[in-house]
C-alpha positions as CSV (number, residue, x, y, z in Angstrom):
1,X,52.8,176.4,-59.3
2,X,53.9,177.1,-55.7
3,X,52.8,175.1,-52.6
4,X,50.1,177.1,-52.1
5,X,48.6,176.4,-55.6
6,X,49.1,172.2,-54.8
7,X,46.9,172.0,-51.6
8,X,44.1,173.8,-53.4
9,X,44.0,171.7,-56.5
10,X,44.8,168.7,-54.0
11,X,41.1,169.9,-51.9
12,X,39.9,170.5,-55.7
13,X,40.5,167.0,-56.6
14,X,39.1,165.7,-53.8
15,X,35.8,166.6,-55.2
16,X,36.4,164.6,-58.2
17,X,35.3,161.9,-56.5
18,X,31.8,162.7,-56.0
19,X,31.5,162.5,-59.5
20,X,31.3,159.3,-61.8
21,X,32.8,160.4,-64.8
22,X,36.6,160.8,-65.1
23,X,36.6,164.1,-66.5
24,X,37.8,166.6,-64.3
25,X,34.8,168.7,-62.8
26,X,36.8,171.7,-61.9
27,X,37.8,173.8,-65.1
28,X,37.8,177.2,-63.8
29,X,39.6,178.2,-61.5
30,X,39.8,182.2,-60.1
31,X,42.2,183.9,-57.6
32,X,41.5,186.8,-56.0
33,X,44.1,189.4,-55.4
34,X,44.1,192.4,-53.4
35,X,45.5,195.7,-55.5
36,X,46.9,199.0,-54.0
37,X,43.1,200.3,-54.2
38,X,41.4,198.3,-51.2
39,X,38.3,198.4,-53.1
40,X,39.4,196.9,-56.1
41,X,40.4,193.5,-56.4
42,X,41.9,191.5,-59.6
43,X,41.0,188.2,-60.6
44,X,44.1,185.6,-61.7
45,X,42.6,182.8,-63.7
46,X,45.1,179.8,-62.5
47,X,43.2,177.5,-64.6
48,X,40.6,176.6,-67.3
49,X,39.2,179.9,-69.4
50,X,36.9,182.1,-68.7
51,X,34.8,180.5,-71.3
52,X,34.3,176.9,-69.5
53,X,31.5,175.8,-67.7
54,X,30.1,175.8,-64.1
55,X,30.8,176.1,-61.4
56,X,34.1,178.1,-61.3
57,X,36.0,178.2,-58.1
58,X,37.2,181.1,-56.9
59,X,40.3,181.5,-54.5
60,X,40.0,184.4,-51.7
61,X,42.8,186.3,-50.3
62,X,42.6,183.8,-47.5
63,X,42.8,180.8,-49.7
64,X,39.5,179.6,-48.5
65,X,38.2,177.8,-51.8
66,X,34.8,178.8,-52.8
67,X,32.1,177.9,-56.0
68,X,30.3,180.3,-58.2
69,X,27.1,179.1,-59.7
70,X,25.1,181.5,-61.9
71,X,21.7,182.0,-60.2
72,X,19.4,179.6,-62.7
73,X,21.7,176.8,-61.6
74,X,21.1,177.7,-57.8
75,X,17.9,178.1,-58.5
76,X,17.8,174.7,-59.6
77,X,19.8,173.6,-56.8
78,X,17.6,175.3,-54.1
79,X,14.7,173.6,-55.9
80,X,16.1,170.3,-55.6
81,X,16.5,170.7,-52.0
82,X,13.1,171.6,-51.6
83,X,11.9,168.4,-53.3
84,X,14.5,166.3,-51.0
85,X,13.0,168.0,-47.9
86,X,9.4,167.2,-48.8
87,X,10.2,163.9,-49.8
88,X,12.3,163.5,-46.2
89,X,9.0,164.7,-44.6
90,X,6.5,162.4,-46.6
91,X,8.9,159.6,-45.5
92,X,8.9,160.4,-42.0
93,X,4.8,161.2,-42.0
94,X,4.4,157.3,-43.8
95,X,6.4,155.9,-41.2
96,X,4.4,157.4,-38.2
97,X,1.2,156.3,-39.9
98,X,2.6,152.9,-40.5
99,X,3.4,152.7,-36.8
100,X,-0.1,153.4,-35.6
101,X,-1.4,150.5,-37.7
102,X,-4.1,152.3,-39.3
103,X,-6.8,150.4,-41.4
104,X,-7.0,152.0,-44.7
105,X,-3.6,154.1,-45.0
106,X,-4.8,156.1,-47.4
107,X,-7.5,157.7,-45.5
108,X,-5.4,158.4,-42.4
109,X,-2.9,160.4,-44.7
110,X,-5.6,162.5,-46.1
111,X,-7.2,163.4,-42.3
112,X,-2.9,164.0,-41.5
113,X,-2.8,166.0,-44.6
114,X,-5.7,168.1,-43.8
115,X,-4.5,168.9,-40.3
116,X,-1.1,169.9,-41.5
117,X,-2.4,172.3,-44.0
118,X,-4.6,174.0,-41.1
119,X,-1.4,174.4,-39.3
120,X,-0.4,176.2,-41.7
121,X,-2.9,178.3,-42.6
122,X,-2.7,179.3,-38.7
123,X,0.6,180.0,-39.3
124,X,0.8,181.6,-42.6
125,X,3.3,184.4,-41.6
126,X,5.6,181.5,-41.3
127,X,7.0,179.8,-44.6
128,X,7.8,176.7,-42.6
129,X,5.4,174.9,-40.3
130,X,7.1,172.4,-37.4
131,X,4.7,169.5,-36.8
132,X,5.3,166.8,-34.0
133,X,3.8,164.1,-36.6
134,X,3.3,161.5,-33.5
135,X,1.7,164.2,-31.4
136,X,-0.6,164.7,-34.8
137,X,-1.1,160.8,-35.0
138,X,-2.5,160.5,-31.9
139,X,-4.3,163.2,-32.5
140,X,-6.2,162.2,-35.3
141,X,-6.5,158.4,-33.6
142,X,-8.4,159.8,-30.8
143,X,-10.3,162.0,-33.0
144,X,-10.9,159.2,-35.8
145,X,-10.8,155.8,-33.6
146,X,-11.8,154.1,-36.2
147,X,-9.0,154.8,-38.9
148,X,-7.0,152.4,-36.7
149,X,-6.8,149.2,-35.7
150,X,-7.0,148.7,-31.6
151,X,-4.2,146.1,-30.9
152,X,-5.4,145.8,-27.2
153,X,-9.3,145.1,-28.3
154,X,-7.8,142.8,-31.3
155,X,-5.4,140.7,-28.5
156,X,-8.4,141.2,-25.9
157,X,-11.1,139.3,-28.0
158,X,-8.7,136.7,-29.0
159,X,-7.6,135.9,-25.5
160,X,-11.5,135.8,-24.4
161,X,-12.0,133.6,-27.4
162,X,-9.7,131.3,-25.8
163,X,-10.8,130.9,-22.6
164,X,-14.2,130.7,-23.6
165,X,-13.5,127.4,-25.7
């Protein structure tokens, strides 16, 4: 192994460490070499077998280190992100509802959840919609006063309770 060969399996190792298990993640690993035909290139395996799991990672003519997946496994990746980016967005949505103290949370998602899908509907050329959700909350607490809980009236009849006594 020349030098060249150490500082890629030294960046290979370092992503050992993202996983738990002390097995080595990296089995396969490809290099790319040019050939006297510029469109043909040859692959070197430098490590594992061509037989061994994914990903492989594959070593240009650059030495920039890259990962091949087959396409059900980023599939499977893509639709993980997916599910993390709703999640993020239901996250964020609940916390803007929480912060506008509304009465029955439930409700107040629903009404959120109905405008959001007529957003989209208006924009159904898009595949992703961008909502302010504290523009939305506001709107739907001036459209649906009574979702919410009015701090000012709340602290307004308290301190008239106390003066009248």
């Amino acid at each position: 192994m020349d030098k060249k060969d150490i500082s890629i399996f030294d960046k290979l190792g370092s992503i050992d460490e993202y996983f738990s298990t002390d097995k080595k993640k990296y089995e396969t690993v490809i290099e790319i070499e040019n050939t006297d035909n510029p469109d043909v290139k040859m692959l070197n395996l430098k490590s594992g077998s061509w037989e061994s799991k994914e990903p492989w990672f594959v070593i240009d003519e650059e030495q920039k280190l890259h990962a091949m997946v087959s396409i059900d496994t980023m599939n499977k990746l893509i639709e993980n992100f997916k599910g993390l980016q709703q999640d993020n967005f239901d996250l964020k949505l609940e916390k803007t509802i929480l912060q506008h103290v509304p009465i029955d949370y439930q409700d107040v998602w629903a009404v959120a959840m109905d405008e959001i899908k007529k957003l989209a509907l208006k924009n159904s050329n898009s595949k992703t919609v961008n909502v302010d959700l504290e523009r939305l909350l506001r709107k739907i607490k001036k459209e649906h006063p009574n979702l919410f809980l009015n701090l000012k009236d709340l602290f307004a009849n308290q301190f008239t309770q106390q003066i009248t006594r």
